[in-house]
GUMAR-134510 format. One record per residue (C-alpha): residue in three letters; residue number from 1; x, y, z. Coordinates in Angstrom, 1 decimal, decimal comma. Layout:
N
@r=ALA | k=NUM | xx=X | yy=Y | zz=Z
...
This chain:
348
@r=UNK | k=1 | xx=0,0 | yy=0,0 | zz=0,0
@r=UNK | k=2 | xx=1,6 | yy=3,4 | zz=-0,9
@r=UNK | k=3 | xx=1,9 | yy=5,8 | zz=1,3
@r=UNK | k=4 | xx=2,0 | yy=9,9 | zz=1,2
@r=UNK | k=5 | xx=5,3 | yy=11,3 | zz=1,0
@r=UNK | k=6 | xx=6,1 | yy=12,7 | zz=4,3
@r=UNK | k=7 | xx=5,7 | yy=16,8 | zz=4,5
@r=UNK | k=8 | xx=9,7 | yy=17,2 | zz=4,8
@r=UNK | k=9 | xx=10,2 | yy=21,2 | zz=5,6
@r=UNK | k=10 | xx=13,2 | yy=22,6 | zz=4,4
@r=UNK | k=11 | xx=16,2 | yy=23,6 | zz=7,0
@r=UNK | k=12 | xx=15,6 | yy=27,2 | zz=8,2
@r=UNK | k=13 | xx=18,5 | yy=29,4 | zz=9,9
@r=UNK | k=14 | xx=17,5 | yy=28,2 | zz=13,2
@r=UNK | k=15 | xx=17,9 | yy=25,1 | zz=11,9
@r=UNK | k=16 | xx=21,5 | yy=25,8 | zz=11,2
@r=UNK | k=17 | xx=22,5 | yy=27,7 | zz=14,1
@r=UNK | k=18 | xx=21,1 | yy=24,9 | zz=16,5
@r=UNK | k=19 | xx=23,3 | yy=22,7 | zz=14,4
@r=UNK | k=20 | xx=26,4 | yy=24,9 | zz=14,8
@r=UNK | k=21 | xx=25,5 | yy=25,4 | zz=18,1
@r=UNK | k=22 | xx=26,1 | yy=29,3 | zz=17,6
@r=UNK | k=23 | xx=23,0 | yy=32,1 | zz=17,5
@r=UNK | k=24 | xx=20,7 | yy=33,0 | zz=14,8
@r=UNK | k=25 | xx=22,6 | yy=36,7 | zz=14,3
@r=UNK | k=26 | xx=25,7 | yy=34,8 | zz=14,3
@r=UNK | k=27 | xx=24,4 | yy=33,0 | zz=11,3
@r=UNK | k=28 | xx=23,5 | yy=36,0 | zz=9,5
@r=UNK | k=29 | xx=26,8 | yy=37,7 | zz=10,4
@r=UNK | k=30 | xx=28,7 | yy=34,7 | zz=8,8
@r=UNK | k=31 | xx=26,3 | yy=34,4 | zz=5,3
@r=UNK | k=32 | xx=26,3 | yy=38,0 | zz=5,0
@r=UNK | k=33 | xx=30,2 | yy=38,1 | zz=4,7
@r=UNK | k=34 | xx=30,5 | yy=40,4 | zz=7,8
@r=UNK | k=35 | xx=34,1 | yy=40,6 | zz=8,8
@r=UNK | k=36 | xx=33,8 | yy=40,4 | zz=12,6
@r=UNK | k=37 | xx=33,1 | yy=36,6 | zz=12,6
@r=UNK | k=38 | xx=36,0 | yy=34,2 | zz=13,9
@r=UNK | k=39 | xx=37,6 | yy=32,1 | zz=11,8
@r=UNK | k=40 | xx=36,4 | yy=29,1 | zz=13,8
@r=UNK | k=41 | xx=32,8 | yy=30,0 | zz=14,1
@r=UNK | k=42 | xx=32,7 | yy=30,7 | zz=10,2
@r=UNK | k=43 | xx=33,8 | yy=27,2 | zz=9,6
@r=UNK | k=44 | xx=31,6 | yy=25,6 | zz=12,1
@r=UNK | k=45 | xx=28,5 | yy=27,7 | zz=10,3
@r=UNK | k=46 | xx=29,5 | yy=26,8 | zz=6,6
@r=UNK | k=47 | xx=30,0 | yy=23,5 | zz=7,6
@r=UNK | k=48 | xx=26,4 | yy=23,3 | zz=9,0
@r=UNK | k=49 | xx=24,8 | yy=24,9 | zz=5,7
@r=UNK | k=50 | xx=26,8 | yy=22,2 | zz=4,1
@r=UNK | k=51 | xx=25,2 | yy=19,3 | zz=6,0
@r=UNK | k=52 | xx=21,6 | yy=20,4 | zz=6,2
@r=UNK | k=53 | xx=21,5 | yy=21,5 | zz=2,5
@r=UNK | k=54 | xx=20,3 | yy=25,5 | zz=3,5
@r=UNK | k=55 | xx=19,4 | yy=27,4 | zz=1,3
@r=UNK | k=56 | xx=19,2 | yy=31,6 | zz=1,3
@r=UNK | k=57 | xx=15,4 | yy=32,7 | zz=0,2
@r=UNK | k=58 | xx=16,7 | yy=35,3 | zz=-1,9
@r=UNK | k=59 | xx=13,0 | yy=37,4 | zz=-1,5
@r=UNK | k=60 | xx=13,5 | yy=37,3 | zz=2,1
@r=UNK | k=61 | xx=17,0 | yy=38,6 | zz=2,3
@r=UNK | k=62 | xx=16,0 | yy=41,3 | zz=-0,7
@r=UNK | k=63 | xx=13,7 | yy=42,8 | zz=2,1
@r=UNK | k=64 | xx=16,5 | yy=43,4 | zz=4,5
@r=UNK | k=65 | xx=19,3 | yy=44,4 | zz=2,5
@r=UNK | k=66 | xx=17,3 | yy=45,9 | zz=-0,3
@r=UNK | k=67 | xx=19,0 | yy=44,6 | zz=-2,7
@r=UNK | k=68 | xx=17,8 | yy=41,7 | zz=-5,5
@r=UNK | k=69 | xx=21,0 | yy=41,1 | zz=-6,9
@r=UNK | k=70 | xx=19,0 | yy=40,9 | zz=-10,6
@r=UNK | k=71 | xx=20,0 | yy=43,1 | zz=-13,3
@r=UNK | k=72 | xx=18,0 | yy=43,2 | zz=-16,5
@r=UNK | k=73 | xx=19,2 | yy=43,3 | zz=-19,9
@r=UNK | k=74 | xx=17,0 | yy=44,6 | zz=-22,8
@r=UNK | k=75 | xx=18,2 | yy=43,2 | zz=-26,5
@r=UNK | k=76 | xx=17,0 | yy=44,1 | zz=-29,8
@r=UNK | k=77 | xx=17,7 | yy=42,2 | zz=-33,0
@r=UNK | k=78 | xx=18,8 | yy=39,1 | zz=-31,4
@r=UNK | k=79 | xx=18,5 | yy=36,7 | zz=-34,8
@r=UNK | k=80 | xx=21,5 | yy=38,5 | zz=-35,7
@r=UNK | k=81 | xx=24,7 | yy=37,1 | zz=-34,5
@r=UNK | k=82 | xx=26,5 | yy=40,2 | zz=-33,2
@r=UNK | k=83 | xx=23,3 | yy=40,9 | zz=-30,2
@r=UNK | k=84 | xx=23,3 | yy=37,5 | zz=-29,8
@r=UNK | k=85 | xx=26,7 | yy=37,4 | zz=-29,2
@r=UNK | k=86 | xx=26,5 | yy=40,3 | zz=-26,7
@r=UNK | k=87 | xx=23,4 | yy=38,9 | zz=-25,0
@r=UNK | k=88 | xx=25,5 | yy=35,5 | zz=-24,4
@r=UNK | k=89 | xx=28,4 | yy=37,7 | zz=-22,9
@r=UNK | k=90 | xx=26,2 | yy=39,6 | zz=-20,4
@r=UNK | k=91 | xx=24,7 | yy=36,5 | zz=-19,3
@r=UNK | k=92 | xx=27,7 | yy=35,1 | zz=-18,3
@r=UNK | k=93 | xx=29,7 | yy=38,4 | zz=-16,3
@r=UNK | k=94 | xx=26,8 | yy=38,9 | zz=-14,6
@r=UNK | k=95 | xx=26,7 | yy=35,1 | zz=-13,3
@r=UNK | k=96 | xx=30,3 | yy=35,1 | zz=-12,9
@r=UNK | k=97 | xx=29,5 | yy=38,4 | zz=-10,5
@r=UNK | k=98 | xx=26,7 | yy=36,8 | zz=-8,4
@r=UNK | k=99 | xx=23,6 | yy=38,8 | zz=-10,1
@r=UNK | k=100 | xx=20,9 | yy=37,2 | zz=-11,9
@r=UNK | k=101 | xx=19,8 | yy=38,2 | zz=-15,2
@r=UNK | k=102 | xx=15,9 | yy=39,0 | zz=-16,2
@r=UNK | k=103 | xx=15,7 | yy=39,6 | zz=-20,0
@r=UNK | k=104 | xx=13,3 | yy=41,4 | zz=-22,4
@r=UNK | k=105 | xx=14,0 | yy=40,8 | zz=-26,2
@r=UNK | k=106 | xx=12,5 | yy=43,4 | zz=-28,4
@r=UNK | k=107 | xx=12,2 | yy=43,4 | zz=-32,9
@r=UNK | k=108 | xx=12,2 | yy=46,8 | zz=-32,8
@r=UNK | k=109 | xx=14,0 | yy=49,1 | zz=-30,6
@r=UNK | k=110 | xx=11,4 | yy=51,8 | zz=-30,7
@r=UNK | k=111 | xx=10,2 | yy=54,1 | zz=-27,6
@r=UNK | k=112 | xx=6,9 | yy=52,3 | zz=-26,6
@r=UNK | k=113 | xx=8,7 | yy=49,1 | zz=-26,6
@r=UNK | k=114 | xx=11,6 | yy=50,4 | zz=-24,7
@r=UNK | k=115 | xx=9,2 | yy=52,2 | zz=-22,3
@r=UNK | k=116 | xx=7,4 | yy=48,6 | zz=-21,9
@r=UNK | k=117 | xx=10,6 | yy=46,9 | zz=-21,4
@r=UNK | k=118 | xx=11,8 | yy=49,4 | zz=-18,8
@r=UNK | k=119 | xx=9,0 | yy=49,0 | zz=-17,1
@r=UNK | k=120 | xx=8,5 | yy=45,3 | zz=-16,9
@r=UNK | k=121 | xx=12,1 | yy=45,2 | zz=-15,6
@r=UNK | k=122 | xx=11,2 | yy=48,1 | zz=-12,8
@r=UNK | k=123 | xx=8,7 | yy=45,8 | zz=-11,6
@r=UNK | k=124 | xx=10,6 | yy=42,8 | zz=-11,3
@r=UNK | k=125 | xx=13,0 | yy=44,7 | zz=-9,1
@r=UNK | k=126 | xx=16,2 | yy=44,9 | zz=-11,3
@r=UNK | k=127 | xx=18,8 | yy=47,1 | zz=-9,7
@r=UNK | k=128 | xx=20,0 | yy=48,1 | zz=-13,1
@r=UNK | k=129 | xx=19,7 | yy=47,8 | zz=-17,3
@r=UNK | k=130 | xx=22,1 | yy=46,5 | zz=-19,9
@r=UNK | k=131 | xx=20,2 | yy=47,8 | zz=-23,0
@r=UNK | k=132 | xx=21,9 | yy=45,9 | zz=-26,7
@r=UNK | k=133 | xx=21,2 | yy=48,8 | zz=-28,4
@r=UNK | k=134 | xx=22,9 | yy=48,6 | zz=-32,2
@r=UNK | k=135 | xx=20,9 | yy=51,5 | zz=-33,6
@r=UNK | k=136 | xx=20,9 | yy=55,4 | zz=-33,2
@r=UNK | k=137 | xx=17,0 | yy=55,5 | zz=-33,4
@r=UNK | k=138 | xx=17,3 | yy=52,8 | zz=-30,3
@r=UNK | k=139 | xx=19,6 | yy=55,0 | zz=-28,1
@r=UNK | k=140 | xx=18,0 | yy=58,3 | zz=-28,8
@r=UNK | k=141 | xx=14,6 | yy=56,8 | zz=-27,3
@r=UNK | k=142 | xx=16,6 | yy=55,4 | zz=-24,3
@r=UNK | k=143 | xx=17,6 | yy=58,6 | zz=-23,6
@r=UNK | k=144 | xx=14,2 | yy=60,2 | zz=-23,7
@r=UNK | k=145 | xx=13,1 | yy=57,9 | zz=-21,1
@r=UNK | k=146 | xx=13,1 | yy=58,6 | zz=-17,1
@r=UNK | k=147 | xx=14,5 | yy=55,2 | zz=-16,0
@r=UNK | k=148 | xx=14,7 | yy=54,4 | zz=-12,2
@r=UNK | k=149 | xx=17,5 | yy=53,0 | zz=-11,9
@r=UNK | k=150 | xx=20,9 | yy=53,1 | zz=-13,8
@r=UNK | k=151 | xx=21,3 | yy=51,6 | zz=-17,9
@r=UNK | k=152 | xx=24,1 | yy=50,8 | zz=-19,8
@r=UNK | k=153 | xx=23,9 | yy=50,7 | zz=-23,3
@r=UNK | k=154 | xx=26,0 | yy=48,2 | zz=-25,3
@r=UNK | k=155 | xx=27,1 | yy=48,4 | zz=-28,9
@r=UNK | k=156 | xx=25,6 | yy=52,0 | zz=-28,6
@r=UNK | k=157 | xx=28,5 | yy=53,8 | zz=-29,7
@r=UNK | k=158 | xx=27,2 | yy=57,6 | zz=-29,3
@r=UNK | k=159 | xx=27,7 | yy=61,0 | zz=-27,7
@r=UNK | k=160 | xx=24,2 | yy=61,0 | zz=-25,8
@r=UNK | k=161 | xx=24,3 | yy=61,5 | zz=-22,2
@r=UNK | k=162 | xx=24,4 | yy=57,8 | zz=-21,4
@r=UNK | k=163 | xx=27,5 | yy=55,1 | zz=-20,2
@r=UNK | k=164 | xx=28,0 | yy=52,9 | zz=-22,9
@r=UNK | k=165 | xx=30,5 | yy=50,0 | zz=-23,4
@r=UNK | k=166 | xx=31,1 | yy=49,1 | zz=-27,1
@r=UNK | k=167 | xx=33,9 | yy=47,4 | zz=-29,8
@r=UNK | k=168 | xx=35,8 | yy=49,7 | zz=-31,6
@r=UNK | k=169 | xx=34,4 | yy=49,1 | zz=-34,5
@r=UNK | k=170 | xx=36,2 | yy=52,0 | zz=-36,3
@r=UNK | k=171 | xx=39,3 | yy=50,5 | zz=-35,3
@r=UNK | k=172 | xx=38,4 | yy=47,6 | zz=-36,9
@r=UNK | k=173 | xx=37,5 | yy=48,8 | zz=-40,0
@r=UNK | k=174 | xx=41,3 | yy=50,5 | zz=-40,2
@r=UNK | k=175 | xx=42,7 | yy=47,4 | zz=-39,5
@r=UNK | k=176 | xx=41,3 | yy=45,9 | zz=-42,3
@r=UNK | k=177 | xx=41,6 | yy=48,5 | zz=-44,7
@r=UNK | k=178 | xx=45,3 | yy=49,0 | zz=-44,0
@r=UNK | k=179 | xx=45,6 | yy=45,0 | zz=-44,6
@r=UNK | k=180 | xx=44,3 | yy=45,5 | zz=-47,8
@r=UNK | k=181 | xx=46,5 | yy=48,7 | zz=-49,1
@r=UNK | k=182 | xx=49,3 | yy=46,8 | zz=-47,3
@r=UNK | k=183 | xx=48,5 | yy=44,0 | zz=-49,5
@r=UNK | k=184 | xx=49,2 | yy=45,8 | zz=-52,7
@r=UNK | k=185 | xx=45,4 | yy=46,6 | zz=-53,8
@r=UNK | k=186 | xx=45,2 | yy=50,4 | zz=-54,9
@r=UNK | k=187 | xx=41,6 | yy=51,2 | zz=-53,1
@r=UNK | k=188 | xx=39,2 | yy=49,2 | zz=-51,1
@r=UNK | k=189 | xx=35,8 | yy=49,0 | zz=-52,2
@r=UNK | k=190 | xx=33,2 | yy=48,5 | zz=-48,8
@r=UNK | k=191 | xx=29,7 | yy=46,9 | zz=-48,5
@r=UNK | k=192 | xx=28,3 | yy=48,8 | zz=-45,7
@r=UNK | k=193 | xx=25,3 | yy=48,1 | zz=-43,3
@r=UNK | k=194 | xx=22,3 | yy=49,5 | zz=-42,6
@r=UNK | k=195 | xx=22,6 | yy=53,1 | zz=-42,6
@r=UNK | k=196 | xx=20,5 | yy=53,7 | zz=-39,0
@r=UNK | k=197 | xx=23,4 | yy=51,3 | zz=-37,0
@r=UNK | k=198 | xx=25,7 | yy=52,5 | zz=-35,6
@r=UNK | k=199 | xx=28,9 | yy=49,7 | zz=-35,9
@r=UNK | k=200 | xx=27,9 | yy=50,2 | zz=-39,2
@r=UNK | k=201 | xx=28,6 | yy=54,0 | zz=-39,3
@r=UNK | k=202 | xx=31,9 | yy=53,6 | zz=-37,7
@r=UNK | k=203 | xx=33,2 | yy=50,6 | zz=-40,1
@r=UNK | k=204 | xx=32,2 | yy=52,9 | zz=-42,5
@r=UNK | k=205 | xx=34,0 | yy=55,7 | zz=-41,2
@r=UNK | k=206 | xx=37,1 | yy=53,7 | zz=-40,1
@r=UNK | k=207 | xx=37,0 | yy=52,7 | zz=-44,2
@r=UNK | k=208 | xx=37,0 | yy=56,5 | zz=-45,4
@r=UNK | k=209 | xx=39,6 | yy=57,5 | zz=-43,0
@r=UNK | k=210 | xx=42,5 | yy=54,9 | zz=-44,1
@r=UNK | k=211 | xx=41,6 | yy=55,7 | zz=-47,7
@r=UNK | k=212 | xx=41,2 | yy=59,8 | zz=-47,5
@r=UNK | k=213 | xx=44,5 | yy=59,7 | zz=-45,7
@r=UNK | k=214 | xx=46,2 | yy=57,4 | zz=-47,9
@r=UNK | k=215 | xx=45,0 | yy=60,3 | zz=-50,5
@r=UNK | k=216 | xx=42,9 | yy=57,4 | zz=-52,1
@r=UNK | k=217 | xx=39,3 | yy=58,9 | zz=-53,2
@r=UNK | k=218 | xx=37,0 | yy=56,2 | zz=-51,6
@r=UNK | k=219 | xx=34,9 | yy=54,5 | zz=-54,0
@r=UNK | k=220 | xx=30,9 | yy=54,7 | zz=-53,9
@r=UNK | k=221 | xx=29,5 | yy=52,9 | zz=-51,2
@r=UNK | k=222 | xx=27,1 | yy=49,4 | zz=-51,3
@r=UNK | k=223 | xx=24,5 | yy=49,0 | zz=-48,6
@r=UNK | k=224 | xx=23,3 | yy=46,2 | zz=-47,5
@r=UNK | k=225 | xx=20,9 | yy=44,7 | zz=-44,5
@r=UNK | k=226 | xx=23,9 | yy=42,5 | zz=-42,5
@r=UNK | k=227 | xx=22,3 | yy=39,3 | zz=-44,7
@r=UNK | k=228 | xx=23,7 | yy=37,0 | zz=-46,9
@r=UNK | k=229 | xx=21,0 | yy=37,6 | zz=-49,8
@r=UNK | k=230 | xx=22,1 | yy=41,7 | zz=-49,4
@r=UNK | k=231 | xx=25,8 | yy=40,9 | zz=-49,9
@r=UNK | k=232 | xx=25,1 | yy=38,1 | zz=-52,8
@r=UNK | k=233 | xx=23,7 | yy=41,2 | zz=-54,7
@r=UNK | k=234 | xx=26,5 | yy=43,3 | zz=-53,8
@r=UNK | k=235 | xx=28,6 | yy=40,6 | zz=-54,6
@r=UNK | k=236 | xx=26,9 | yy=40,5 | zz=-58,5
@r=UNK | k=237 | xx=27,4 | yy=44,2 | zz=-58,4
@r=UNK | k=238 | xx=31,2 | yy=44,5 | zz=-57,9
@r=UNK | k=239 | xx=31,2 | yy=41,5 | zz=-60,3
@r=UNK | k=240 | xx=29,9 | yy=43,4 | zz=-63,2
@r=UNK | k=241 | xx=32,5 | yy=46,2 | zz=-62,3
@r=UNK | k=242 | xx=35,8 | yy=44,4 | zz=-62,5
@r=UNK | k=243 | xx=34,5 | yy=42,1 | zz=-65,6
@r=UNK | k=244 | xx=33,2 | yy=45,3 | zz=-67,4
@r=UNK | k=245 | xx=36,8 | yy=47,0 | zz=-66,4
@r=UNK | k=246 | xx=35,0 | yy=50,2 | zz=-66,9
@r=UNK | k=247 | xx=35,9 | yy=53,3 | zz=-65,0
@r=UNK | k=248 | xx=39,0 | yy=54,6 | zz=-63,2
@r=UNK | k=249 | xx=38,3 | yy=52,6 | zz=-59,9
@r=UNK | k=250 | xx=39,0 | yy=49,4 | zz=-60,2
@r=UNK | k=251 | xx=37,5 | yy=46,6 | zz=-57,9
@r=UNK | k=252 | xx=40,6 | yy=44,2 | zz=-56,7
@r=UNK | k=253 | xx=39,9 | yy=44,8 | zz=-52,8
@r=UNK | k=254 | xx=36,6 | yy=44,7 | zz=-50,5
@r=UNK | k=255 | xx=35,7 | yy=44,9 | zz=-47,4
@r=UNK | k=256 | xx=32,0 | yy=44,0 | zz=-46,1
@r=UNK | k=257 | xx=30,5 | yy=45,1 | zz=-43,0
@r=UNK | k=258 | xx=29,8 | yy=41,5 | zz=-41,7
@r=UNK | k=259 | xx=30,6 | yy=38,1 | zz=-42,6
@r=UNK | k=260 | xx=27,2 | yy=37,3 | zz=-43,0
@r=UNK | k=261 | xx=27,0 | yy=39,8 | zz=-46,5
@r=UNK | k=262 | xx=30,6 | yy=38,7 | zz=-47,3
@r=UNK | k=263 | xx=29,3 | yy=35,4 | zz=-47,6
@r=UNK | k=264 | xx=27,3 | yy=36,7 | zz=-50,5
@r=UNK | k=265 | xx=30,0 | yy=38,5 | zz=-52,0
@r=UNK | k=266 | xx=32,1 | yy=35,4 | zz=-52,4
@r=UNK | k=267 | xx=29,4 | yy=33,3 | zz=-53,7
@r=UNK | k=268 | xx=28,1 | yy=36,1 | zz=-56,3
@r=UNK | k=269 | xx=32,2 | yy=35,8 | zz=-57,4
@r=UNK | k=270 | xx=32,0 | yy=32,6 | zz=-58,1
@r=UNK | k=271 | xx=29,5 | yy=32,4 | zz=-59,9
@r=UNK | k=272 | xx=31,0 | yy=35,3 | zz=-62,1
@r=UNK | k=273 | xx=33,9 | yy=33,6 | zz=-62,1
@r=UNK | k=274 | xx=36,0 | yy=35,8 | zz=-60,6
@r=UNK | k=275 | xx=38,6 | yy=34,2 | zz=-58,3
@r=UNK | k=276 | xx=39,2 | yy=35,0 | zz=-54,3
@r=UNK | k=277 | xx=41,7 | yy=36,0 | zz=-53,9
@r=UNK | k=278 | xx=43,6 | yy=36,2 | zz=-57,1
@r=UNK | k=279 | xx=41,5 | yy=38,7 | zz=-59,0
@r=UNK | k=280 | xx=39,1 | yy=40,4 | zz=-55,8
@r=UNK | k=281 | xx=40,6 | yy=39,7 | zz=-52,0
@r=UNK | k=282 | xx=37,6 | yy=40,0 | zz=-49,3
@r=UNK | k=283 | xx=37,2 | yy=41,0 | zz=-45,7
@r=UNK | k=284 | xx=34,6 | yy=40,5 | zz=-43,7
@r=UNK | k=285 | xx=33,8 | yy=41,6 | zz=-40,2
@r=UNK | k=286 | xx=32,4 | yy=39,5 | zz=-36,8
@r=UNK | k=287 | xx=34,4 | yy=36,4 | zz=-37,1
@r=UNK | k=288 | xx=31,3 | yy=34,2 | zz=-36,9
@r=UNK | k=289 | xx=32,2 | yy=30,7 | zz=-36,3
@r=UNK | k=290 | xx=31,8 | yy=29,6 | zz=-39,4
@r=UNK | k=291 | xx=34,2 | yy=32,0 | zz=-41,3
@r=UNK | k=292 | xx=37,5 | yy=29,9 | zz=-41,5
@r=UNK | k=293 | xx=35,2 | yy=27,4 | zz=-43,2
@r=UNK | k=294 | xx=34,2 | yy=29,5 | zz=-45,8
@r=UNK | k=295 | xx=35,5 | yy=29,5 | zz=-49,6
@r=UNK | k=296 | xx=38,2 | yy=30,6 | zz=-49,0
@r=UNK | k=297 | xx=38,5 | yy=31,2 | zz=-45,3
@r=UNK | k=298 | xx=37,7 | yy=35,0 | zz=-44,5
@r=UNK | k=299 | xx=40,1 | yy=37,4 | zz=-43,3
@r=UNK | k=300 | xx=38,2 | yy=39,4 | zz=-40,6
@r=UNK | k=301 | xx=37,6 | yy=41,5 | zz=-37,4
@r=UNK | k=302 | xx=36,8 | yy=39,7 | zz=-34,1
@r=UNK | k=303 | xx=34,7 | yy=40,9 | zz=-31,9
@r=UNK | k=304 | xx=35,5 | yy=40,0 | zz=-27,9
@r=UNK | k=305 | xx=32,1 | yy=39,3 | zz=-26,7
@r=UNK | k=306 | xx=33,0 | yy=37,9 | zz=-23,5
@r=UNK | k=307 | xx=34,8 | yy=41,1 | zz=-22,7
@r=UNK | k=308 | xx=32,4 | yy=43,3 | zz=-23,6
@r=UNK | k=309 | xx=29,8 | yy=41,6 | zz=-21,1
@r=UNK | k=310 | xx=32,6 | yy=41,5 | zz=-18,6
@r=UNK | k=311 | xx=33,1 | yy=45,6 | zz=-19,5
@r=UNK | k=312 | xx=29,6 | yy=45,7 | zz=-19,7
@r=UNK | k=313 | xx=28,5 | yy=44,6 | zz=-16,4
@r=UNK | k=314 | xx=30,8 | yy=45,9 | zz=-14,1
@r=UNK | k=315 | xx=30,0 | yy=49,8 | zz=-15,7
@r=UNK | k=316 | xx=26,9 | yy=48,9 | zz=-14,4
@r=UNK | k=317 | xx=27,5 | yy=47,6 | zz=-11,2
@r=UNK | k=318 | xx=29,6 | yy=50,4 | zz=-10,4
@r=UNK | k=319 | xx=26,7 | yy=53,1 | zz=-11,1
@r=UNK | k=320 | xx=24,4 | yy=51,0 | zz=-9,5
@r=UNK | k=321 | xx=26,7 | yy=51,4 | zz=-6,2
@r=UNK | k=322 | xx=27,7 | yy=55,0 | zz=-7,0
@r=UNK | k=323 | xx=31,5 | yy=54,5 | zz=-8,2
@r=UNK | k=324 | xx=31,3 | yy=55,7 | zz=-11,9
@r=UNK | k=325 | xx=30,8 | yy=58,8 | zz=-13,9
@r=UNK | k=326 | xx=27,7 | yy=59,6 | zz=-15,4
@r=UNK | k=327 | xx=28,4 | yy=59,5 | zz=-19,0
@r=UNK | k=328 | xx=31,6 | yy=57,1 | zz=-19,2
@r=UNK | k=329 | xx=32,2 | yy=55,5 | zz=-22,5
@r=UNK | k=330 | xx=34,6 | yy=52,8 | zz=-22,7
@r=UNK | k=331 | xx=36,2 | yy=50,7 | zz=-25,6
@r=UNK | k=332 | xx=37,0 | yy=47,3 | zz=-26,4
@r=UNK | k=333 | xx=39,7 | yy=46,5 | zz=-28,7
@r=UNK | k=334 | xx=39,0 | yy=44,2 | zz=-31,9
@r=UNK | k=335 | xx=41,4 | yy=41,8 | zz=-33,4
@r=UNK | k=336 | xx=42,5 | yy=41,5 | zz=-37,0
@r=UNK | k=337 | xx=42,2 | yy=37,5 | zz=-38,3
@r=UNK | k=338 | xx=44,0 | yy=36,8 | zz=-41,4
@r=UNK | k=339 | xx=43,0 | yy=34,1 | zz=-43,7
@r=UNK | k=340 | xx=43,2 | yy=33,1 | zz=-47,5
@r=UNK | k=341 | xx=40,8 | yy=35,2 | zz=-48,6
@r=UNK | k=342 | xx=42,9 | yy=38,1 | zz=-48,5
@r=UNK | k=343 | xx=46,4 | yy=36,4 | zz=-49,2
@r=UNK | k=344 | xx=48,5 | yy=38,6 | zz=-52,2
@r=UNK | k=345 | xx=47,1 | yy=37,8 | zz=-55,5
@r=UNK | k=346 | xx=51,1 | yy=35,9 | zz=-56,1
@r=UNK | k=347 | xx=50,4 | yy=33,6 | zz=-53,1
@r=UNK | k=348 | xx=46,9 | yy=32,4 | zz=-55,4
């Protein structure tokens, strides 16, 4: 005959005290970190929490200390790899520094949804915001709003009055522009981004700079929506320029905005058959996972996710306990990855 399970009641911090045979403020003392515990008494209570299995009720403690140790992160456009990247990286500091993380994805980074977001996250007691924000329409409405608490914005490379951790991505850019001049090609043709992003106005920048200063007139831009479709028709574009051979800029370099598009560049190429790299050497920017397995492996930028959650979260933290400036920005440097698709034409 079965019987009902037996009502077992988990161990409270009486429960542990009586078992370390120490009082209940003594317990608290030694699970709140306080420094005026001995060394012996600490040991006796940890080894107590040990053996009864206690657990901290986190709503509890949040009542006394007023503090929820949550932090919420609001991410836009997270199909795309670089927020999704971020995203992962957040996660992970803020784990690694004891906080939990409440999230609110958004498509569309416009005010309402912000606003919503901001306030879902209020009400779940979040001490402060992460906010992915990739595009200048998404930070302009961040700063419009009167959050209560602090927000860090992330890929948000701006001038608005908000801290901000980001990549450099006109750094990045340089880098692989000065590859490619370095390289032997006599300009760079670039496959740009969205216009309203931001990385993508500072690759873009980072591209005009190396070539205006190289006293190279940069040649007319392509535009493209970060996808592999946008870059395959950017791709048959620049084909039709170097097999036509028309005009006084010729196309022997590129670099696209992400790997994604320069995936589409390569194929489009091929199919004109124009050879990487012996007739048109291409860059990409990201380093997704699968770029070294492209045909050929790309020459990119990579991005340090992992840093910039670390970054990231601890800008935060430090507002949220009243160490940092208002408005600091701070960078994260990117890393140039070589690979065949850029090799000199000789090397083919």
């Amino acid at each position: 005959m079965a019987h009902p399970a037996e009502d077992v009641r988990p161990p409270t911090m009486a429960d542990v005290a009586r078992e370390a045979g120490v009082s209940h403020q003594t317990v608290s003392r030694v699970l709140s970190g306080h420094p005026n515990v001995r060394a012996a008494t600490r040991e006796q209570v940890t080894r107590a929490v040990e053996q009864l299995g206690y657990r901290r009720n986190s709503a509890a403690r949040a009542l006394v200390t007023r503090r929820t140790r949550t932090l919420g992160v609001i991410a836009v456009n997270t199909a795309l790899y670089g927020p999704a990247s971020t995203l992962t990286g957040l996660q992970e500091a803020a784990r690694e520094q004891g906080y939990l993380v409440s999230t609110v994805s958004l498509r569309t980074g416009e005010g309402q949804g912000l606003k919503s977001a901001i306030d879902h996250l209020a009400s779940w007691g979040v001490e402060g915001v992460v906010a992915i924000t990739p595009q200048r329409s998404h930070v302009q409405a961040l700063a419009e709003l009167d959050a209560p608490f602090p927000v860090v914005t992330v890929e948000g490379g701006h001038q608005l009055d908000l801290p901000g951790v980001s990549l450099d991505q006109e750094l990045g850019a340089r880098m692989v522009t000065e590859h490619l001049l370095a390289a032997g090609h006599s300009t760079v043709w670039h496959v740009a981004g969205p216009d309203d992003w931001l990385e993508s106005e500072a690759r873009t920048a980072g591209w005009r700079a190396v070539l205006e200063e190289s006293g190279i007139t940069p040649p007319r831009v392509l535009t493209g929506d970060w996808s592999p479709l946008s870059g395959y028709r950017a791709g048959q574009e620049l084909a039709g320029f170097a097999l036509a051979r028309r005009g006084a800029t010729p196309v022997t370099a590129v670099f696209v905005a992400n790997d994604q598009m320069a995936l589409g560049v390569l194929r489009a190429l091929r199919e004109a058959g124009i050879r990487t790299p012996g007739q048109v050497a291409v860059a990409g920017f990201d380093d997704i996972p699968e770029a070294e397995y492209f045909p050929p492996p790309l020459t990119t930028v990579r991005q340090d996710f992992a840093a910039i959650g670390r970054r990231s979260i601890g800008l935060l933290v430090d507002h949220i306990e009243g160490r940092a400036r208002k408005a600091e920005h701070l960078l994260v440097e990117p890393q140039l990855i070589m690979r065949a698709s850029t090799r000199p034409s000789g090397d083919d």
